[in-house]
C-alpha positions in Angstrom: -14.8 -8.5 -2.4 -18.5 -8.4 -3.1 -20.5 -7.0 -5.6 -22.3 -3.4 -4.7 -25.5 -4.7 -4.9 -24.7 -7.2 -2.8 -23.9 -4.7 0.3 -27.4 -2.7 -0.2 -29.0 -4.8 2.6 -31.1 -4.2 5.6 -30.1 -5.7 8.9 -33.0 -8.6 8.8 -32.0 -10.3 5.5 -30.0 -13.1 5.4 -26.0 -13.5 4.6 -27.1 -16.0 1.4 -27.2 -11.8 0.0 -23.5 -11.5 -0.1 -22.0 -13.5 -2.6 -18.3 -13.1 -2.5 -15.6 -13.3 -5.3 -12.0 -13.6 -5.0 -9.7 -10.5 -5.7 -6.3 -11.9 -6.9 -3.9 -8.9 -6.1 -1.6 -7.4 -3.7 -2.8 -6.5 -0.1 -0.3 -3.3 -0.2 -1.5 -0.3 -1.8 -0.2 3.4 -2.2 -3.8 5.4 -3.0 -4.0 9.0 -3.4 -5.2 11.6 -1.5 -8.5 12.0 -3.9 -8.7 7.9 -2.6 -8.7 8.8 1.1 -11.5 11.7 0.7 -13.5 9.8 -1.1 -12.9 6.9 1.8 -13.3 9.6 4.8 -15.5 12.2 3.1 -17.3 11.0 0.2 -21.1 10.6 -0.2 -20.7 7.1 -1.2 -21.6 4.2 0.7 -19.4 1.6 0.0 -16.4 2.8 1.9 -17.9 3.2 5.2 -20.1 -0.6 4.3 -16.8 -2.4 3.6 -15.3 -0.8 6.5 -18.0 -2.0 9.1 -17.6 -5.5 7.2 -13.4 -5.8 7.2 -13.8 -4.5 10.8 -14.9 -7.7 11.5 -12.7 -10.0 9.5 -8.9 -11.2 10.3 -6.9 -8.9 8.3 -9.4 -6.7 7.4 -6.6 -3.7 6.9 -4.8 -5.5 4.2 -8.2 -5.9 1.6 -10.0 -3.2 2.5 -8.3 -0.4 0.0 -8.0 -3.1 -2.9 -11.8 -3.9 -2.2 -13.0 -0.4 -2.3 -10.9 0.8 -5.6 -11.8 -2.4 -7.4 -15.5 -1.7 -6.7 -15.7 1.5 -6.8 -16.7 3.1 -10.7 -14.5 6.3 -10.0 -11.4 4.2 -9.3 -11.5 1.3 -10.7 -9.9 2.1 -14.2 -6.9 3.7 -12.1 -5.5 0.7 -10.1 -2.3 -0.8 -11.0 -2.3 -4.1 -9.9 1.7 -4.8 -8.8 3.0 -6.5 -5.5 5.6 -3.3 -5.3 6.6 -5.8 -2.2 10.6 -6.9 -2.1 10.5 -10.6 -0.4 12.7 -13.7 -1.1 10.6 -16.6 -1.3 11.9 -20.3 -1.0 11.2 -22.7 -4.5 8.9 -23.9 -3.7 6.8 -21.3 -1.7 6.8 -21.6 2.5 4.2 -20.3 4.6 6.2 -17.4 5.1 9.5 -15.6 3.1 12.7 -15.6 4.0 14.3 -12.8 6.7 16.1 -9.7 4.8 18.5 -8.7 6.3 22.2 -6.3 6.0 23.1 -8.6 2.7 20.1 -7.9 1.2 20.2 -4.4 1.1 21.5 -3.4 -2.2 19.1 -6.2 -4.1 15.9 -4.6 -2.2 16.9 -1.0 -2.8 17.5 -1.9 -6.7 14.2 -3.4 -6.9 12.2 -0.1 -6.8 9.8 -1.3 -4.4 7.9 0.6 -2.0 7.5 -2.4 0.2 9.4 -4.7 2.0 9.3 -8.2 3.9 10.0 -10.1 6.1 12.5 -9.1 9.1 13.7 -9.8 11.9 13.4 -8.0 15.4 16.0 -4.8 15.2 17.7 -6.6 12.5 20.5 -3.7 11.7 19.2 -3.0 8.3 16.2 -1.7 9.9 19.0 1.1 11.0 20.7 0.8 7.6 16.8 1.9 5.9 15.9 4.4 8.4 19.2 6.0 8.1 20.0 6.1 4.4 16.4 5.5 2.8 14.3 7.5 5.3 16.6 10.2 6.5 15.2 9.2 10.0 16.9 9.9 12.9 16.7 7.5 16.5 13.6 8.4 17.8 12.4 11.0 15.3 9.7 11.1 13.1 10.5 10.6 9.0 11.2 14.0 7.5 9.0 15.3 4.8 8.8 18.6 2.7 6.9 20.2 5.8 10.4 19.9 8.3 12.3 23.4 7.8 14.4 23.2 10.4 18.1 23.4 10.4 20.0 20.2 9.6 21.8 18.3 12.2 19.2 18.9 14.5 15.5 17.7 14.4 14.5 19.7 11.4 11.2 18.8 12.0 10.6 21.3 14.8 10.5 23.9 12.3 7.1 23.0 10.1 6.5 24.4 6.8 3.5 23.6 4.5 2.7 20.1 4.9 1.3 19.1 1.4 4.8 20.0 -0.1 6.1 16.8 -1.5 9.6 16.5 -2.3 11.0 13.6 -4.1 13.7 11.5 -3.0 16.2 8.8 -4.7 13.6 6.1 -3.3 10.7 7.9 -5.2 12.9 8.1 -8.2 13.2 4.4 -8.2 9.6 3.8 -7.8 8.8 5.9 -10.8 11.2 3.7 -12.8 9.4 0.6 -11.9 6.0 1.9 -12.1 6.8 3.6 -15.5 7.9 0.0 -16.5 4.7 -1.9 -15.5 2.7 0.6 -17.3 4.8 0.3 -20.7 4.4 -3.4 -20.8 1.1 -3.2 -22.4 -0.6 -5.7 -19.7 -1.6 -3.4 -16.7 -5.2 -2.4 -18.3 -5.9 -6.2 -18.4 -4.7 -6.9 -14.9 -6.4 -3.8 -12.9 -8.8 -5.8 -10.8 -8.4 -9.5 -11.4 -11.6 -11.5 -10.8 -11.3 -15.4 -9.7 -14.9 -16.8 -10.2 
């Protein structure tokens, strides 16, 4: 991440201008619609400088939104700063976490997270989530509040209004854990972590 004032420069200066700091936090982020607008459509120049910058770096896509909110004055104060990712890691850490897979299932659901890693190629709980997390049929699209159409077909060839939003069991389970990070009384102190 860099400091605004340190992404206000022309194209002769040199790179001693951008003096990076570490973000500490998760990669994965849900943002909001008002976060994407501001991202696509807004005035500001920040989204549009950081994107030309994380175009151009290896994995770019997983610090651009956490860079943005955490330096951006309108968002800032409204990042909650939680993994929300299910992964078994080995003691002590590996490179990479273990596999999910079918005997996993019922741990990851419980968790309440929105995220999930690391599996393998059409590893059956893929099926198992798609099915009885995402309502998705093979080769369909997910269904959302939008799909009207009749059930047991593809409802989603009938489209309704597509900002209708209705929540599921998974979004119920997110709310719990989210409601329990922000009664802890630590979220305000961990909303975008600095490592100098």
């Amino acid at each position: 991440m860099f400091p605004e004032e340190a992404l206000l420069s022309s194209g002769t200066e040199t790179g001693d201008l951008l003096r990076p700091f570490s973000y500490a936090g998760s990669s994965l982020s849900i943002v909001s619609r008002q976060v994407v607008e501001f991202c696509v459509l807004g005035t500001d120049n920040l989204p549009r400088t950081l994107l030309m910058y994380f175009s151009n770096t290896q994995s770019g896509h997983l610090n651009y939104f956490p860079t943005v909110l955490c330096n951006s004055h309108q968002f800032n104060k409204t990042v909650l700063n939680d993994n929300l990712l299910y992964a078994i890691v080995d003691k002590p850490p590996k490179e990479q976490p273990q596999f999910l897979g079918p005997s996993d299932y019922v741990l990851m659901i419980e968790s309440g997270a929105a995220f999930a890693t690391r599996f393998q190629l059409n590893d059956p709980v893929l099926n198992r989530i798609d099915t009885e997390i995402l309502n998705r049929g093979p080769g369909h699209i997910v269904p959302g509040g939008w799909c009207l159409g009749e059930p047991g077909n593809d409802t989603c060839l009938v489209w309704g209004d597509a900002d209708v939003v209705r929540p599921g069991s998974g979004a119920r389970r997110l709310e719990k854990r989210i409601v329990g990070l922000l009664s802890n009384g630590t979220f305000r102190r961990n909303r975008c972590v600095v490592v100098e």
